[in-house]
N, C-alpha and C positions, 0 to 999 in steps of 0.2 A: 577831738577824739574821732577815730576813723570808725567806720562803720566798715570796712573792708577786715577779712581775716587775714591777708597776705602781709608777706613780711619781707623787707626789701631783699633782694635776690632772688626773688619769686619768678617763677613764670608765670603771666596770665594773657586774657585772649583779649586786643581790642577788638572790639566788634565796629566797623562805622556802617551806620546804616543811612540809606536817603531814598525819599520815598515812601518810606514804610517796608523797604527791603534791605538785607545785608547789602551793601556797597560790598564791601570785602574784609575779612577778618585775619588774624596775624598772630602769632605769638609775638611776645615782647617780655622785657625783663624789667620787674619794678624795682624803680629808682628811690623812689618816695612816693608817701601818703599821707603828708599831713591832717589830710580831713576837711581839707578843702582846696587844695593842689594835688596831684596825684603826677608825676613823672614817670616815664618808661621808656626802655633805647631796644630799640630794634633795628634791624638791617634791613633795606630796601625792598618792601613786600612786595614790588610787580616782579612777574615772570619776564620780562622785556626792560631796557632803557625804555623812558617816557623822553623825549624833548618838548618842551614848552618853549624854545626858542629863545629865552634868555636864562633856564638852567635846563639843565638836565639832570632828572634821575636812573642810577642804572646801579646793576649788581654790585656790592662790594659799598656804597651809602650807608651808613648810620644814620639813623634817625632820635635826638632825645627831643619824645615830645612831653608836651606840660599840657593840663586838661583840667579844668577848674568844674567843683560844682558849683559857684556861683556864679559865672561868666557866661557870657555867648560866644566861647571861642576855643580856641585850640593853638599851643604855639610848638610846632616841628623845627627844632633846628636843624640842618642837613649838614654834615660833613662828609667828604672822600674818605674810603676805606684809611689813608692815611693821616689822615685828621686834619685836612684842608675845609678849614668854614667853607662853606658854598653860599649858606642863606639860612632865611626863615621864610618853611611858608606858613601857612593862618590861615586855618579853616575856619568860618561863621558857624556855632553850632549852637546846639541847646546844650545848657548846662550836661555836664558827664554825668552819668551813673556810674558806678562801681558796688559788685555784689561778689562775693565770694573771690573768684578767679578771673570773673568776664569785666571789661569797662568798655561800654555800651553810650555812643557815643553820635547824635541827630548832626546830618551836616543838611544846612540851610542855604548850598547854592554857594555862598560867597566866598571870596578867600582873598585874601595880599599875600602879597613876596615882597619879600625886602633883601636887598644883596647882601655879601659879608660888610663891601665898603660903603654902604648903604648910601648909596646913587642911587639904587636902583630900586624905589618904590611904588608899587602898581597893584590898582585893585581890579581884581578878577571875577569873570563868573558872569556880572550885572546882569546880561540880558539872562541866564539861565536863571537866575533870579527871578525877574520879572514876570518870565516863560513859570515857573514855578506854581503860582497862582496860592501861593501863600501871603499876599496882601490880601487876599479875599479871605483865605480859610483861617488863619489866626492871625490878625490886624496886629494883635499886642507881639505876638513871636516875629512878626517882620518886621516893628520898631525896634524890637529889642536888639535884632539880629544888622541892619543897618545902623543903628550907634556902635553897636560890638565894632564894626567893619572901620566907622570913623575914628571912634577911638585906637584903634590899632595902627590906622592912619597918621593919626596927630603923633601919636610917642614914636613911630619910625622914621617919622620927617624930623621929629626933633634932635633925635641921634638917643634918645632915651630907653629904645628896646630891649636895651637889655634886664633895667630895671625888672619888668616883668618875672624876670626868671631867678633873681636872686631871693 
């Protein structure tokens, strides 16, 4: 049962916050709400192309991501405005919240990418991690948040990621 009042075709606002501050927030359109998966597709919230050097995000990107409340993670698929997979990336987070219209959403430093022809698996972030100093302030949230990271690991190297998302 959801605890959300939204009903798919909804707009609602992701909020991602790190630090203790909004990182950046977005409309998006919900996909689903199971009541413990929540899905929503939005279009590439930076005002700018990002390059990361092995993708790039830029205007005209879709984004359908999937945000569990029992997980430590986040999983964005990317595709080109014309529906060219690009990738997955994986944000390390604290379980989502969703309340009303907003899903509210702790990123933890960490992240993978994984390609469309998934060659290309790499995890991200570590030493912002580290720099984080969340191994000191909640010991149990940066175990949790490191298996998240291994686990999403393990099933991209296996060729299994997709499972996640059906």
């Amino acid at each position: 049962m959801s605890v959300n009042s939204a009903e798919p075709g909804a707009m609602v606002d992701v909020v991602l916050v790190k630090g203790g501050r909004t990182k950046i927030g977005y409309p998006a359109e919900l996909l689903l709400d199971d009541g413990t998966r929540i899905t929503v597709r939005a279009p590439w919230a930076g005002d700018e192309t990002r390059d990361f050097g092995f993708v790039r995000f830029e205007r005209g990107d879709v984004f359908t991501e999937h945000y569990w409340r029992d997980r430590w993670y986040s999983v964005k698929e990317v595709r080109t405005a014309d529906g060219t997979l690009k990738g997955w990336y994986c944000d390390i987070t604290r379980p989502a919240a969703f309340s009303g219209t907003e899903l509210v959403v702790e990123d933890l430093d960490l992240d993978l990418w994984r390609s469309a022809d998934g060659t290309d698996v790499r995890r991200l972030d570590e030493d912002e991690f580290e720099e984080s100093g969340l191994k000191e302030r909640d010991p149990q949230a940066a175990a949790a948040a490191v298996a998240a990271l291994d686990e999403l690991e393990a099933l991209a190297l296996k060729g299994d990621f997709e499972s996640l998302l059906t």
